[in-house]
VEXLO-103907 format. One record per atom (N, C-alpha, C): atom name; y, x, z; residue number from 1; residue in three letters. Coordinates in steps of 0.05 Angstrom, whole numbers, plus 5000, padded with zeros to 4 digits. Each point is the difference from the previous one (the first is absolute). Layout:
<sites>
@site=CA | c2=Y | c1=X | c3=Z | pos=NUM | code=Ala
...
</sites>
This chain:
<sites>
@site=N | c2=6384 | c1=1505 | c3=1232 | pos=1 | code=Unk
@site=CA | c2=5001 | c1=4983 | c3=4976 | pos=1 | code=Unk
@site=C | c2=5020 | c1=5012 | c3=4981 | pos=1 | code=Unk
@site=N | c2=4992 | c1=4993 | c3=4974 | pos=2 | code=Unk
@site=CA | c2=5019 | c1=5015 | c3=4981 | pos=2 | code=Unk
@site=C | c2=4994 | c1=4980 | c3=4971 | pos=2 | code=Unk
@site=N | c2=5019 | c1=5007 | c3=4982 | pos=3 | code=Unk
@site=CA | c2=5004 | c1=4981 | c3=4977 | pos=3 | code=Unk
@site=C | c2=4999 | c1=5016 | c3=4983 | pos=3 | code=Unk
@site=N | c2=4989 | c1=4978 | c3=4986 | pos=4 | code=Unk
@site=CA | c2=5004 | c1=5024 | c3=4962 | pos=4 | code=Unk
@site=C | c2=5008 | c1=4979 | c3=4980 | pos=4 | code=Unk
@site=N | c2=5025 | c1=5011 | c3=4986 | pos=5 | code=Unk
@site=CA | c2=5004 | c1=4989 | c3=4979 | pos=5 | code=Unk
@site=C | c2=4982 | c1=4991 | c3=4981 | pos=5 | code=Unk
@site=N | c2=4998 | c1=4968 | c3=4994 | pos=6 | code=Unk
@site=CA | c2=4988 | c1=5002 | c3=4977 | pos=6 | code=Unk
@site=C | c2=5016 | c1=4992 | c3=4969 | pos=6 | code=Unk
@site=N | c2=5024 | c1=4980 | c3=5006 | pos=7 | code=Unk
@site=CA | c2=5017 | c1=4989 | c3=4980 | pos=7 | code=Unk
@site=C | c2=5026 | c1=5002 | c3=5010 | pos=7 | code=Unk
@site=N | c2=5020 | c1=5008 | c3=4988 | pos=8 | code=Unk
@site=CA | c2=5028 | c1=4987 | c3=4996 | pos=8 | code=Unk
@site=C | c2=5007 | c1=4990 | c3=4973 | pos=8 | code=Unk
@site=N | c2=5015 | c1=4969 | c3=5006 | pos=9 | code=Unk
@site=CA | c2=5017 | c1=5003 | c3=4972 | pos=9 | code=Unk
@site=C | c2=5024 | c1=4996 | c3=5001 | pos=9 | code=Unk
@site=N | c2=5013 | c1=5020 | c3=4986 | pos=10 | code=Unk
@site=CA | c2=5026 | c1=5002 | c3=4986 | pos=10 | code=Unk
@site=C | c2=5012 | c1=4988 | c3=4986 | pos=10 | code=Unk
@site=N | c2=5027 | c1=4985 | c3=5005 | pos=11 | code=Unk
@site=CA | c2=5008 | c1=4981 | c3=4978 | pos=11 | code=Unk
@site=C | c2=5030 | c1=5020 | c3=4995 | pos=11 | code=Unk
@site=N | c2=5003 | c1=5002 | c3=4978 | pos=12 | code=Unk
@site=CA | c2=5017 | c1=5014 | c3=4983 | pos=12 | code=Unk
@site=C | c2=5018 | c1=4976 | c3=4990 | pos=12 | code=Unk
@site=N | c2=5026 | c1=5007 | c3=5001 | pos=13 | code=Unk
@site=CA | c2=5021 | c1=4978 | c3=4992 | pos=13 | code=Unk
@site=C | c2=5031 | c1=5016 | c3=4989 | pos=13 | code=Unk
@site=N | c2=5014 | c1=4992 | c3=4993 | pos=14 | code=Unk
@site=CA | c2=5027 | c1=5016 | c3=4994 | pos=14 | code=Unk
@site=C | c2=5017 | c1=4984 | c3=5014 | pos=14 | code=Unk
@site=N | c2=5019 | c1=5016 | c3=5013 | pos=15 | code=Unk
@site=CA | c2=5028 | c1=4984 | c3=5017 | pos=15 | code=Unk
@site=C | c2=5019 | c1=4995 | c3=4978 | pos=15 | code=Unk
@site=N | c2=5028 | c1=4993 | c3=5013 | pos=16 | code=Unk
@site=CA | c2=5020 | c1=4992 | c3=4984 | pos=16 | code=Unk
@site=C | c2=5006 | c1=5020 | c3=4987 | pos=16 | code=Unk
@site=N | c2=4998 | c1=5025 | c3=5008 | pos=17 | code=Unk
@site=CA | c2=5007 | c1=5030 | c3=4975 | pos=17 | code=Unk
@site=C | c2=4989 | c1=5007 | c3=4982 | pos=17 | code=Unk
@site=N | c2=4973 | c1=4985 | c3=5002 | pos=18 | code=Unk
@site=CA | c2=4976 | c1=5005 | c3=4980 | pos=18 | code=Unk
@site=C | c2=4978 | c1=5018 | c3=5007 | pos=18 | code=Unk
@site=N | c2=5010 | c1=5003 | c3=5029 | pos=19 | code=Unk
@site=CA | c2=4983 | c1=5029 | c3=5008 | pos=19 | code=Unk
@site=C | c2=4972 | c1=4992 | c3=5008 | pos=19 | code=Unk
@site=N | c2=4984 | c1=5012 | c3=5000 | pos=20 | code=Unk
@site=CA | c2=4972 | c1=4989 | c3=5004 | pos=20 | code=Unk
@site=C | c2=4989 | c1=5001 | c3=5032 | pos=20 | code=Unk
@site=N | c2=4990 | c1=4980 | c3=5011 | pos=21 | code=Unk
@site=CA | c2=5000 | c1=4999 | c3=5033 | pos=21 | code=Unk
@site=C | c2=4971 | c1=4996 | c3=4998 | pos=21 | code=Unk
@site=N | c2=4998 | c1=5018 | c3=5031 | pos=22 | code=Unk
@site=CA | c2=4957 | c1=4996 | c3=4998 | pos=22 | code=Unk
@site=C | c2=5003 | c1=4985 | c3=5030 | pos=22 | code=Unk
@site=N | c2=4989 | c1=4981 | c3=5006 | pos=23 | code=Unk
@site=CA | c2=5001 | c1=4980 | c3=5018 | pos=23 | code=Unk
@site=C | c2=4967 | c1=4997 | c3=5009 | pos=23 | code=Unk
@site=N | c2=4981 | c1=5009 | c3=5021 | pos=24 | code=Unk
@site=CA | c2=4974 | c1=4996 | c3=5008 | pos=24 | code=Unk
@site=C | c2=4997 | c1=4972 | c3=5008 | pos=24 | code=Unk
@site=N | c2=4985 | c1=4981 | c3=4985 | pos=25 | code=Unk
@site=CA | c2=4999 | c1=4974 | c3=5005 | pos=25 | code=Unk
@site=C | c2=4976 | c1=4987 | c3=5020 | pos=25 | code=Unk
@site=N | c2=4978 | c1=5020 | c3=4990 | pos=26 | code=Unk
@site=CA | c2=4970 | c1=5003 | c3=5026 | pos=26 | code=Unk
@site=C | c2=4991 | c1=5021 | c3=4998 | pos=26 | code=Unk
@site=N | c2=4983 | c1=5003 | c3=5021 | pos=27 | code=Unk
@site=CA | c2=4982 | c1=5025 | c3=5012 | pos=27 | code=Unk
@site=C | c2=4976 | c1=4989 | c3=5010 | pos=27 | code=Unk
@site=N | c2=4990 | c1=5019 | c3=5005 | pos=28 | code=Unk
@site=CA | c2=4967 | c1=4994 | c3=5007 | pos=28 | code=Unk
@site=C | c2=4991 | c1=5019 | c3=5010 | pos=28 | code=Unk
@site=N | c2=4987 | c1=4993 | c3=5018 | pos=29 | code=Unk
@site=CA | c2=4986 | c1=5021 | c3=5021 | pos=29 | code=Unk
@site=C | c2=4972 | c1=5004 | c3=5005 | pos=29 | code=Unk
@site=N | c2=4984 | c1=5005 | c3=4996 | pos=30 | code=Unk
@site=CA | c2=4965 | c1=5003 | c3=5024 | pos=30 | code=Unk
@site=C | c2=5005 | c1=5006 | c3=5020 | pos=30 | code=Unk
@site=N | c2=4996 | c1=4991 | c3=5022 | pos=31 | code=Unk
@site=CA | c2=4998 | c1=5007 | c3=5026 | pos=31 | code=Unk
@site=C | c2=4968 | c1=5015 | c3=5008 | pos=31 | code=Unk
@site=N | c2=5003 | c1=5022 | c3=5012 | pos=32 | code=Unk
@site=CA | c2=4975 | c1=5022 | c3=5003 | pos=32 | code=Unk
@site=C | c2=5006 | c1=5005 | c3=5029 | pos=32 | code=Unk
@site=N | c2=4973 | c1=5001 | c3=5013 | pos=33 | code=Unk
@site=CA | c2=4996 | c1=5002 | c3=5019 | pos=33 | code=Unk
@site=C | c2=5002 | c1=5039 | c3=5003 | pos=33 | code=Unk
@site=N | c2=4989 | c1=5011 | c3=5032 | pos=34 | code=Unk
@site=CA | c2=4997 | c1=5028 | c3=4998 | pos=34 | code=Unk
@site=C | c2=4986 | c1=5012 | c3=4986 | pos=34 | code=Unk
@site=N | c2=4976 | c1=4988 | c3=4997 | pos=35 | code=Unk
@site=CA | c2=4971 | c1=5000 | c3=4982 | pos=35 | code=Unk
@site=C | c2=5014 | c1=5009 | c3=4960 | pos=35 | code=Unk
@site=N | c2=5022 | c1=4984 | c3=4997 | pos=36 | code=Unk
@site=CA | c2=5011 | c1=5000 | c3=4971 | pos=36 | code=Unk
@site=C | c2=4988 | c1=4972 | c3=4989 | pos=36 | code=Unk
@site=N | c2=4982 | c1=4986 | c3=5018 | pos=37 | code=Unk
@site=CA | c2=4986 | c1=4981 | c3=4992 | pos=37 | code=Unk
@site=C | c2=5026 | c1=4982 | c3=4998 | pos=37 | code=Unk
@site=N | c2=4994 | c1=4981 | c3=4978 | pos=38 | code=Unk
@site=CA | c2=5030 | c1=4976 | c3=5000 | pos=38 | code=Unk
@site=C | c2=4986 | c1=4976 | c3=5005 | pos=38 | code=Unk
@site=N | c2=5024 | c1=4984 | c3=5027 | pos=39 | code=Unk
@site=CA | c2=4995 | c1=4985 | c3=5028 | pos=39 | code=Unk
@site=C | c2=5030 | c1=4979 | c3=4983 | pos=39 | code=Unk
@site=N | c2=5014 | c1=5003 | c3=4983 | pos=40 | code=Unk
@site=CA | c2=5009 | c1=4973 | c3=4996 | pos=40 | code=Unk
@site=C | c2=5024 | c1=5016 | c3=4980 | pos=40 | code=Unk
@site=N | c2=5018 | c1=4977 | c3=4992 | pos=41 | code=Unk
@site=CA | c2=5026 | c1=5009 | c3=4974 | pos=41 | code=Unk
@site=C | c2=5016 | c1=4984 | c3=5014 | pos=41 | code=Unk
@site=N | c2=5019 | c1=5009 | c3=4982 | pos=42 | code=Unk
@site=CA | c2=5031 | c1=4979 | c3=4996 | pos=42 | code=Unk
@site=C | c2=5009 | c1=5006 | c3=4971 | pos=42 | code=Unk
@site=N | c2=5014 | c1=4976 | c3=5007 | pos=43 | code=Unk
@site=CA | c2=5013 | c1=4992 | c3=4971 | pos=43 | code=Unk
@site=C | c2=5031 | c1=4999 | c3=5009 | pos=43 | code=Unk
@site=N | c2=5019 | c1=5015 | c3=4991 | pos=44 | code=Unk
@site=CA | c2=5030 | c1=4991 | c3=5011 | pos=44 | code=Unk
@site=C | c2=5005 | c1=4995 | c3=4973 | pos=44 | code=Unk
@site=N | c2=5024 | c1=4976 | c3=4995 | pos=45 | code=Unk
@site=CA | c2=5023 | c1=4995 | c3=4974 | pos=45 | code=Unk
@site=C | c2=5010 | c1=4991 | c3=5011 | pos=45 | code=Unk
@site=N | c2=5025 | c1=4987 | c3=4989 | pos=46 | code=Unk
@site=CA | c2=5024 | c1=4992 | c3=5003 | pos=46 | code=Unk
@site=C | c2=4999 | c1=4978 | c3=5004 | pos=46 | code=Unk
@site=N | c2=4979 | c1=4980 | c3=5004 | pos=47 | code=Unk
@site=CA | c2=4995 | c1=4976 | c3=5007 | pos=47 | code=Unk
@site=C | c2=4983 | c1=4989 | c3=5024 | pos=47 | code=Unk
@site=N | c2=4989 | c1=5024 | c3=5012 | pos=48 | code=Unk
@site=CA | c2=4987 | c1=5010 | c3=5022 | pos=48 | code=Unk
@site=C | c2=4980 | c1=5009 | c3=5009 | pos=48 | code=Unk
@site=N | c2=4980 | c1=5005 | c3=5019 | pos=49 | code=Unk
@site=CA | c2=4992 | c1=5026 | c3=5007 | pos=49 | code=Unk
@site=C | c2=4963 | c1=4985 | c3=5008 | pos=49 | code=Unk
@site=N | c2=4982 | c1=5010 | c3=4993 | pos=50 | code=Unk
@site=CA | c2=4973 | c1=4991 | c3=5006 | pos=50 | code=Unk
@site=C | c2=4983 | c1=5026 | c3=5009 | pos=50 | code=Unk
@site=N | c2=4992 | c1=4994 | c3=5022 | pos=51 | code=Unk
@site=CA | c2=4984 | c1=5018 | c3=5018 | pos=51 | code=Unk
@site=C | c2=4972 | c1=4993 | c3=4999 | pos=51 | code=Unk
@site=N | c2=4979 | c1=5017 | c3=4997 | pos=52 | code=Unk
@site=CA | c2=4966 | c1=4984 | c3=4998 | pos=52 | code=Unk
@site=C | c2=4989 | c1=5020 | c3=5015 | pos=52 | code=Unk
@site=N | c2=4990 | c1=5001 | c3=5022 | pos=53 | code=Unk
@site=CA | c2=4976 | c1=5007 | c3=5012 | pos=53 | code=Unk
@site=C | c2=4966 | c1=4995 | c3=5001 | pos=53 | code=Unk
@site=N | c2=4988 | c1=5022 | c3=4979 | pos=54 | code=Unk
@site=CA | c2=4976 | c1=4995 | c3=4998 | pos=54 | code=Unk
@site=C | c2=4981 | c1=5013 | c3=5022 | pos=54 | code=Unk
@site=N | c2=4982 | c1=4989 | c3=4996 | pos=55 | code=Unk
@site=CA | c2=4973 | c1=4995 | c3=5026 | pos=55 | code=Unk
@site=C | c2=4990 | c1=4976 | c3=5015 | pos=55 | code=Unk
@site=N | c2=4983 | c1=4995 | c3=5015 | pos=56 | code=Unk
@site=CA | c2=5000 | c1=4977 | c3=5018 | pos=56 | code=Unk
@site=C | c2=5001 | c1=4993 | c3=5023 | pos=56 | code=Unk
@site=N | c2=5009 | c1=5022 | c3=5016 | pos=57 | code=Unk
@site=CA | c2=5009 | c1=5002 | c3=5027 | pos=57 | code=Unk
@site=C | c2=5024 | c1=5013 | c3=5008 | pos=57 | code=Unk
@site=N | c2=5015 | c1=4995 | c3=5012 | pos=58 | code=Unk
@site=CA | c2=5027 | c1=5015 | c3=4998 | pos=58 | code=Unk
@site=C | c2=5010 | c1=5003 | c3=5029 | pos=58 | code=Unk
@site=N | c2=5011 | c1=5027 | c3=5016 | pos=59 | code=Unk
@site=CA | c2=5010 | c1=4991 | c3=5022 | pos=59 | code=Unk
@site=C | c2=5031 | c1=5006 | c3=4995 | pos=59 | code=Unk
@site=N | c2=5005 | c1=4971 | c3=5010 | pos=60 | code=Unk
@site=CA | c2=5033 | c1=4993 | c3=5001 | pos=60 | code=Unk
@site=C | c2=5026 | c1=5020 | c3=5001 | pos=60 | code=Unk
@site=N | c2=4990 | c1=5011 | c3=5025 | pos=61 | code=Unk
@site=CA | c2=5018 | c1=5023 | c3=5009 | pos=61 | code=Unk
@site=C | c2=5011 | c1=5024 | c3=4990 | pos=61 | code=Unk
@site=N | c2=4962 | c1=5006 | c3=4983 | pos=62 | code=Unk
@site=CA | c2=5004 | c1=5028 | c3=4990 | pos=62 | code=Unk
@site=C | c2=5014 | c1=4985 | c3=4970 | pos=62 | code=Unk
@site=N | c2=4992 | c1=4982 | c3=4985 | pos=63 | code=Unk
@site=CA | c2=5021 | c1=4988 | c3=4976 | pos=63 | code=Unk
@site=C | c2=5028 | c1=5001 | c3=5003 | pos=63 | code=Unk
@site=N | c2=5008 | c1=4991 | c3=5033 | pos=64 | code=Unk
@site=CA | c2=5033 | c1=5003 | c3=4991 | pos=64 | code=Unk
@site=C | c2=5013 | c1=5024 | c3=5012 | pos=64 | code=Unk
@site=N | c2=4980 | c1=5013 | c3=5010 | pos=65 | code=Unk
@site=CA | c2=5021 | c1=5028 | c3=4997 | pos=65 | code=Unk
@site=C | c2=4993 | c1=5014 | c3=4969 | pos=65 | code=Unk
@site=N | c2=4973 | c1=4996 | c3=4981 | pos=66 | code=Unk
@site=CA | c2=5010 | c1=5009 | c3=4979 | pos=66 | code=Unk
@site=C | c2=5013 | c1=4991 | c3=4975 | pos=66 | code=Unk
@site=N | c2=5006 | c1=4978 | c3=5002 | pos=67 | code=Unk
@site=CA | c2=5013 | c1=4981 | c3=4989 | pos=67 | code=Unk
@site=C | c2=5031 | c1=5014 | c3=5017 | pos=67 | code=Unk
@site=N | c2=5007 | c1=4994 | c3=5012 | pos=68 | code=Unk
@site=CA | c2=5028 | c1=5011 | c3=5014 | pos=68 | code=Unk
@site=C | c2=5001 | c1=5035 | c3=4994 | pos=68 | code=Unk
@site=N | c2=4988 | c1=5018 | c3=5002 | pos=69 | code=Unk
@site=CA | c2=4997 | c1=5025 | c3=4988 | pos=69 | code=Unk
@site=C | c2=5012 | c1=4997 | c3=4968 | pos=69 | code=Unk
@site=N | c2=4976 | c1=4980 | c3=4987 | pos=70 | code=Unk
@site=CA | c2=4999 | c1=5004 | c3=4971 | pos=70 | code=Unk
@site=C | c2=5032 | c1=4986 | c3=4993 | pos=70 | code=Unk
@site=N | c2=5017 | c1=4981 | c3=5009 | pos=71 | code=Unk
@site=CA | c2=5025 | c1=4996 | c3=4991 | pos=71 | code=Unk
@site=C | c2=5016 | c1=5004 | c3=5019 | pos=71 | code=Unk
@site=N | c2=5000 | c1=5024 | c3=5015 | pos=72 | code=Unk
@site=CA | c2=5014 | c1=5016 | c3=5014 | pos=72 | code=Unk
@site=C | c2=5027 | c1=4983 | c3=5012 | pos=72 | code=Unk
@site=N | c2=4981 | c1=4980 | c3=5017 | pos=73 | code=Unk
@site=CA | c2=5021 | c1=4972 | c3=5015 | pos=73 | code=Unk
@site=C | c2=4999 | c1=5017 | c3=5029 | pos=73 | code=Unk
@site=N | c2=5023 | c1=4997 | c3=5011 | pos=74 | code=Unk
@site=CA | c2=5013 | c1=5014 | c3=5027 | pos=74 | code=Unk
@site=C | c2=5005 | c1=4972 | c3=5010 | pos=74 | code=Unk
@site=N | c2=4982 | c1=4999 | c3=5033 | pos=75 | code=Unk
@site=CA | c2=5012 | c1=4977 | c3=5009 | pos=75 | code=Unk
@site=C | c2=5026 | c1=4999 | c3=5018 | pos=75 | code=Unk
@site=N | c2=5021 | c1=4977 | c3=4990 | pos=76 | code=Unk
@site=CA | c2=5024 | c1=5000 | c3=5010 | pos=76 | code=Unk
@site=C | c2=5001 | c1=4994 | c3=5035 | pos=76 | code=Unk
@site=N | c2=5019 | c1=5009 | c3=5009 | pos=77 | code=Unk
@site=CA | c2=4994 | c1=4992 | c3=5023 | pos=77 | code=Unk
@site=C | c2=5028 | c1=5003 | c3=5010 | pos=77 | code=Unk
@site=N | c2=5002 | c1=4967 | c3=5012 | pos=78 | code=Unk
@site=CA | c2=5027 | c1=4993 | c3=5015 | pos=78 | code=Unk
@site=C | c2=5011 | c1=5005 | c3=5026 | pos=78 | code=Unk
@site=N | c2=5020 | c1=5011 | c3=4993 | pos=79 | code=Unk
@site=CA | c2=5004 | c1=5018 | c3=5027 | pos=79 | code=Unk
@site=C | c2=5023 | c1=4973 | c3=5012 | pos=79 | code=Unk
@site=N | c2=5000 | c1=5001 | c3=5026 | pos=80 | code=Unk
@site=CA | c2=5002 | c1=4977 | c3=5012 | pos=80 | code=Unk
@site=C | c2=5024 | c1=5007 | c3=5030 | pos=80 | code=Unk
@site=N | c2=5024 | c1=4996 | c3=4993 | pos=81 | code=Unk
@site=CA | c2=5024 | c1=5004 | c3=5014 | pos=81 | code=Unk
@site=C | c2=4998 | c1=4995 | c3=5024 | pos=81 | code=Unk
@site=N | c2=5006 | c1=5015 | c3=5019 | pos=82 | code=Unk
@site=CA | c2=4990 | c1=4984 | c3=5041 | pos=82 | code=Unk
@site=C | c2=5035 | c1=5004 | c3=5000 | pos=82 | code=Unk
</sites>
């Protein structure tokens, strides 16, 4: 699985010096299968994050390892004192 940019936007602001600050407020993604065929998007901003998987059958498993690939989540794991 692999992503392609389709949007960012940039919000441009000046700090207390006057200096000009570029701040990425959202992004946007296609989600593409091996094929290049696109299988779903995201939307991230600063207000939060929407995931869409298109098609009508889906298996579970193979979604959240690419879903866990695609936001490169490491699962924690508690190590446990004897």
């Amino acid at each position: 699985m692999t992503t392609k940019l389709v949007k960012e936007t940039i919000e441009r602001t000046l700090n207390e010096l006057q200096e000009e600050v570029e701040k990425t407020v959202s992004i946007e993604y296609n989600i593409l299968d091996e094929n290049e065929n696109q299988v779903g998007s995201a939307h991230i901003s600063q207000h939060g994050v929407n995931i869409s998987l298109y098609g009508s059958e889906f298996d579970i498993n193979d979604w959240v390892g690419r879903l866990n690939d695609f936001l490169n989540v490491e699962e924690e794991v508690e190590e446990v004192e004897v």
